[in-house]
C-alpha positions in Angstrom: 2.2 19.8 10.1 2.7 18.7 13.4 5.4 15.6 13.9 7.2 16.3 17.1 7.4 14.1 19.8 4.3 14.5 21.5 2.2 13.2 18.2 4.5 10.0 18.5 3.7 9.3 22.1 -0.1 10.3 21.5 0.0 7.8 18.9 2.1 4.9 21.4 -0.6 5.4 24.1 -3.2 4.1 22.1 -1.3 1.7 20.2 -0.2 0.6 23.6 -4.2 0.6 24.7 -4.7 -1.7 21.4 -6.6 0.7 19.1 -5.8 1.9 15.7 -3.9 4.4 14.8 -3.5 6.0 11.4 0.2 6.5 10.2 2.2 7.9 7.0 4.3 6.1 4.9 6.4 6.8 1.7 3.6 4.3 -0.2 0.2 5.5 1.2 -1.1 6.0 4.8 -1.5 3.0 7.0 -4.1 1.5 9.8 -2.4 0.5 12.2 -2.5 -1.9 14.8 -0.3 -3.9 17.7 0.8 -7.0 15.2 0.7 -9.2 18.7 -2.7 -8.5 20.0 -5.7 -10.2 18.8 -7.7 -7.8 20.2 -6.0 -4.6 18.1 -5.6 -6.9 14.5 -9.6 -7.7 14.8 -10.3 -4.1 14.4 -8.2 -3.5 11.5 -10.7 -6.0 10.1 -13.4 -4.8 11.6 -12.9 -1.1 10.5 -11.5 -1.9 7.0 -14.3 -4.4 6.4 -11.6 -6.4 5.2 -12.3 -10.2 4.3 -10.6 -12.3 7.2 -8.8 -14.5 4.4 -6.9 -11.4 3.4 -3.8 -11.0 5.3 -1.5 -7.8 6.6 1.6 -6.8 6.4 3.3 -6.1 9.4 6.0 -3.4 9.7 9.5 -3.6 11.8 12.2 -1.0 12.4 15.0 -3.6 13.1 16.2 -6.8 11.6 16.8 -7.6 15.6 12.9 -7.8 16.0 11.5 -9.0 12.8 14.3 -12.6 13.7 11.7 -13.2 16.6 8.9 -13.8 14.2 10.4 -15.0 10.6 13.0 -17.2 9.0 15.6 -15.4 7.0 17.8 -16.2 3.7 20.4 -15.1 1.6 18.3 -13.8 -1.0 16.2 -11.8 1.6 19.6 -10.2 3.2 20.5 -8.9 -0.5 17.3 -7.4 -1.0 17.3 -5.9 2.8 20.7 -4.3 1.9 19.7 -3.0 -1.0 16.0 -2.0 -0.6 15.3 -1.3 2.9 14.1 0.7 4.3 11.6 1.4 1.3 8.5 0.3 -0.5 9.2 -3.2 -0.4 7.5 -6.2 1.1 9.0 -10.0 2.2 6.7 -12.8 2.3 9.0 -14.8 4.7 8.3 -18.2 6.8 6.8 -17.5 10.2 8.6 -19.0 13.2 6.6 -21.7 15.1 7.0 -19.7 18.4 6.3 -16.0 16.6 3.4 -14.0 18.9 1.9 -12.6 15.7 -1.9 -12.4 16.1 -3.2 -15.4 13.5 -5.7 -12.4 12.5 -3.1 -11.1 10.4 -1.7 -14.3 8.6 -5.4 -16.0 8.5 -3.2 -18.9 10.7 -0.8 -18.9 7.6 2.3 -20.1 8.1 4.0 -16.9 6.4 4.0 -13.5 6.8 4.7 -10.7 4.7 6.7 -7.5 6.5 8.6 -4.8 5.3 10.7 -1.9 6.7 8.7 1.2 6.4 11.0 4.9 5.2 8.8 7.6 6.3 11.1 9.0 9.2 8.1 9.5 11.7 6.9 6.5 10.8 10.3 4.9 12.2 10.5 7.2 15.0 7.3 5.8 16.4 8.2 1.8 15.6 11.6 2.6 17.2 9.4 3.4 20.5 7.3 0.6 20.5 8.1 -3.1 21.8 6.0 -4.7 19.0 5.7 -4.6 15.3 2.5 -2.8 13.4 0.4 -4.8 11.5 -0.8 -2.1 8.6 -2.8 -2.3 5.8 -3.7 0.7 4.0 -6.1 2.9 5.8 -9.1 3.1 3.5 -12.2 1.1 3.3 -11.5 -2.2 1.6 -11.8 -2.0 -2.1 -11.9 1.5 -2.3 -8.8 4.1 -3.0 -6.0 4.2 -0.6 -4.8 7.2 1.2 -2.3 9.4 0.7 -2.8 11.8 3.2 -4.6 12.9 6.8 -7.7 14.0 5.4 -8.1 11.1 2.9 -7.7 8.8 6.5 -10.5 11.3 7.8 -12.8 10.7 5.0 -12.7 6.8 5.0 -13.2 6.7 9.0 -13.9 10.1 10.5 -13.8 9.6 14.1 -14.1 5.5 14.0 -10.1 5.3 14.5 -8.3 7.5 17.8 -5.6 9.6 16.2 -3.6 9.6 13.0 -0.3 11.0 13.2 0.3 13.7 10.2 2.9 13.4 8.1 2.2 15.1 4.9 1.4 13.7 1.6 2.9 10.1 1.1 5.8 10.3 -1.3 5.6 7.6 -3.7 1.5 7.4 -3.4 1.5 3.4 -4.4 1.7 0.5 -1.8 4.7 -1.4 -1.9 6.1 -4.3 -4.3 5.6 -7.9 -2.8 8.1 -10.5 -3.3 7.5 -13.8 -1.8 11.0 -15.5 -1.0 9.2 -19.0 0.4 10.3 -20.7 -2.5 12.0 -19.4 -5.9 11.7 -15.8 -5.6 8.1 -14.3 -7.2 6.1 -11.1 -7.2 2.8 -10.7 -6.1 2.0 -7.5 -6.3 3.8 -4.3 -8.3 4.8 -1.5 -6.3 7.0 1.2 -5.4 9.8 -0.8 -5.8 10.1 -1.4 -9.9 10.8 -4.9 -10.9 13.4 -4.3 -13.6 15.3 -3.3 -10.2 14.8 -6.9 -7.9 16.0 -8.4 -11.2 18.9 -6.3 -11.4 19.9 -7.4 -7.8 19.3 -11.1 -8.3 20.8 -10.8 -11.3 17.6 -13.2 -12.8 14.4 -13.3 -14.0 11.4 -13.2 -11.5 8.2 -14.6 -12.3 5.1 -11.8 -11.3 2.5 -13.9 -10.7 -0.9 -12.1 -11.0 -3.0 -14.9 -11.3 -2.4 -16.5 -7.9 -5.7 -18.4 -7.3 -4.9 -18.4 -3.4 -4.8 -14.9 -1.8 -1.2 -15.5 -0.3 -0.2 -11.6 0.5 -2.1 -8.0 0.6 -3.5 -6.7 -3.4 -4.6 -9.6 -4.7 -8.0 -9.1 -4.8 -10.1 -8.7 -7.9 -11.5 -5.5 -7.0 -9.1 -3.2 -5.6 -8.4 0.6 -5.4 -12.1 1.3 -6.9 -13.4 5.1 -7.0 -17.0 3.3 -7.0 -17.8 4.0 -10.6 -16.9 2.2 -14.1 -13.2 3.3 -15.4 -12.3 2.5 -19.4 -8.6 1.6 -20.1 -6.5 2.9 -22.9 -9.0 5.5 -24.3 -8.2 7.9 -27.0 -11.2 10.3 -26.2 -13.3 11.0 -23.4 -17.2 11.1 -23.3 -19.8 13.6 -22.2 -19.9 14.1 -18.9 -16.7 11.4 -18.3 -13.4 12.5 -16.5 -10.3 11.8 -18.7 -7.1 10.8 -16.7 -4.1 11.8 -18.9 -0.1 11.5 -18.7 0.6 13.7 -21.4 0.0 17.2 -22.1 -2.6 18.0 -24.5 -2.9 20.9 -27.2 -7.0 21.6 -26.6 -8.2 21.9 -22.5 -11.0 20.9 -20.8 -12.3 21.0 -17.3 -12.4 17.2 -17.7 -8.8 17.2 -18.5 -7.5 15.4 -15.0 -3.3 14.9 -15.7 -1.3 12.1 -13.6 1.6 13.8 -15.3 2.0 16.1 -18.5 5.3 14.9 -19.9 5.1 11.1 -19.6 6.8 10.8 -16.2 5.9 7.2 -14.8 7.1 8.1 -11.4 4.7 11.4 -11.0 1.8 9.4 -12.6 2.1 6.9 -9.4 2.4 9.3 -6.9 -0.7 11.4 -8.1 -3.2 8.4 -9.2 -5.0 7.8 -5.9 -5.2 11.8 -5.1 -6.5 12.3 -8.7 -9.4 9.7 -8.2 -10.5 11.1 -4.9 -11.2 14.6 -6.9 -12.6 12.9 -10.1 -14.9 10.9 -7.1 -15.8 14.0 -5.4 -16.5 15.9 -8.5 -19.5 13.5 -9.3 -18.8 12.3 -12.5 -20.1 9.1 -13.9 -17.2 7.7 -15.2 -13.5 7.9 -15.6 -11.6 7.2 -19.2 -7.6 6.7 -18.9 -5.1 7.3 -21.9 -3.0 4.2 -22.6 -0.1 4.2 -19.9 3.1 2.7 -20.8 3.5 -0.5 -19.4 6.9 -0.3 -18.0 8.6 0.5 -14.6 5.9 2.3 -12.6 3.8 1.9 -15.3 3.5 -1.5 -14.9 2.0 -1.1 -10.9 -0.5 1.7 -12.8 -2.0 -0.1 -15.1 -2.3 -3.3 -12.4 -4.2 -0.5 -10.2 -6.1 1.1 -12.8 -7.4 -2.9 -14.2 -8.7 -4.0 -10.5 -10.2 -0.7 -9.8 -12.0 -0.8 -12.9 -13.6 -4.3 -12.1 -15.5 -2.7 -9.3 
């Protein structure tokens, strides 16, 4: 794995040049882009195929820089503290004089940013003298990235460079909050919400039905391996890959395990890698064991239901 500094500035020059670069992060890999450029956000779009109404996230390294673009409150500061950097996301009010491209807001009057952990990641924000607008780096729709080669096989040599930096660590995008008004989820992350609540010391509304796409994951179909996934199966089919989070007595070569004891946490990280081998393996169709629908659990199962609507 190479991450020294030359692969930072490699990626800098063409980030300065506005193209798109492909960077890790402890959720899943990002595309990148200059957040301020019209020019570098329309190709994001372009390469993703990503509807224009659906907006990015942008990613900062300091609290200094994000101020130039978005209003701040109290209850953003206490999850900042807590949370960040880490898989959280802030849907925030954009400031009338921000230079955030409207491609990534779709000339919204919010924005939703968050404070990537993946230490090259930081390394390379820290060198830059504008935020990265990054959505995941996968086709829209289809299964996010959680490594180099999964960026290679959703763009091959459509994007400049993408800067290695292993397998992503948590292997589910980050938890959306939006803090315009009373504090509500919008997507389930890597950040559990048993934990926000803990912090704000209240209940949060998760609202999944949001008619308005108002921040990244909302969409219907999402995360889709292309071919028709049954939820909270007890046995498989012929010829059907079974996803599993427990170990089972009998094998088979259809056996695919997120986990083998139950743990939620391993489950996330190894979803998206497990559907890319179920994919290339040809099968027809994919059965999943009931998942527990608690702390990681939860952002599973919200995965699993849009990419079985595909």
């Amino acid at each position: 794995m190479k991450n020294n500094l030359s692969n930072i500035k490699k990626a800098k020059y063409y980030l300065d040049k506005n193209e798109c670069v492909g960077v890790p992060t402890e959720t899943v890999y990002g595309l990148a882009a200059k957040a301020y450029s019209n020019i570098a956000t329309a190709k994001i779009f372009r390469l993703k195929k990503r509807p224009k109404k659906n907006p990015l996230i942008v990613h900062y390294h300091s609290l200094k820089m994000l101020k130039l673009d978005c209003e701040t409150n109290n209850i953003f500061y206490k999850l900042y503290k807590k949370f960040c950097p880490g898989p959280i996301t802030f849907v925030l009010k954009l400031k009338k004089n921000s230079k955030i491209s409207k491609n990534v807001t779709n000339g919204k009057k919010t924005l939703a940013v968050r404070f990537p952990k993946n230490s090259i990641t930081k390394k390379l924000l820290k060198k830059l003298k504008y935020p990265l607008a990054a959505p995941s780096a996968n086709i829209s729709t289809k299964i996010s990235p959680v490594s180099k080669e999964d960026v290679k096989e959703e763009f091959g040599k459509k994007i400049k460079f993408i800067l290695d930096g292993g397998r992503s660590k948590i292997g589910l995008e980050s938890t959306i909050i939006s803090l315009i008004n009373k504090p509500e989820i919008l997507r389930l992350g890597g950040t559990e919400m048993k934990k926000i609540k803990k912090i704000l010391k209240s209940n949060i509304r998760y609202n999944k039905k949001k008619k308005k796409i108002a921040s990244p994951g909302q969409g219907k179909v999402h995360y889709s391996p292309g071919i028709p996934i049954r939820l909270n199966v007890n046995k498989e089919k012929q010829n059907e890959a079974f996803m599993l989070i427990k170990k089972r007595k009998l094998s088979s070569k259809n056996f695919y395990y997120l986990s083998k004891n139950k743990n939620l946490k391993d489950a996330a990280k190894n979803l998206y890698k497990t559907l890319r081998i179920i994919k290339k393996k040809k099968f027809k169709s994919i059965a999943v064991e009931k998942i527990p629908n608690k702390g990681f659990g939860e952002a599973i199962n919200d995965r699993l239901n849009r990419a079985s609507k595909y």
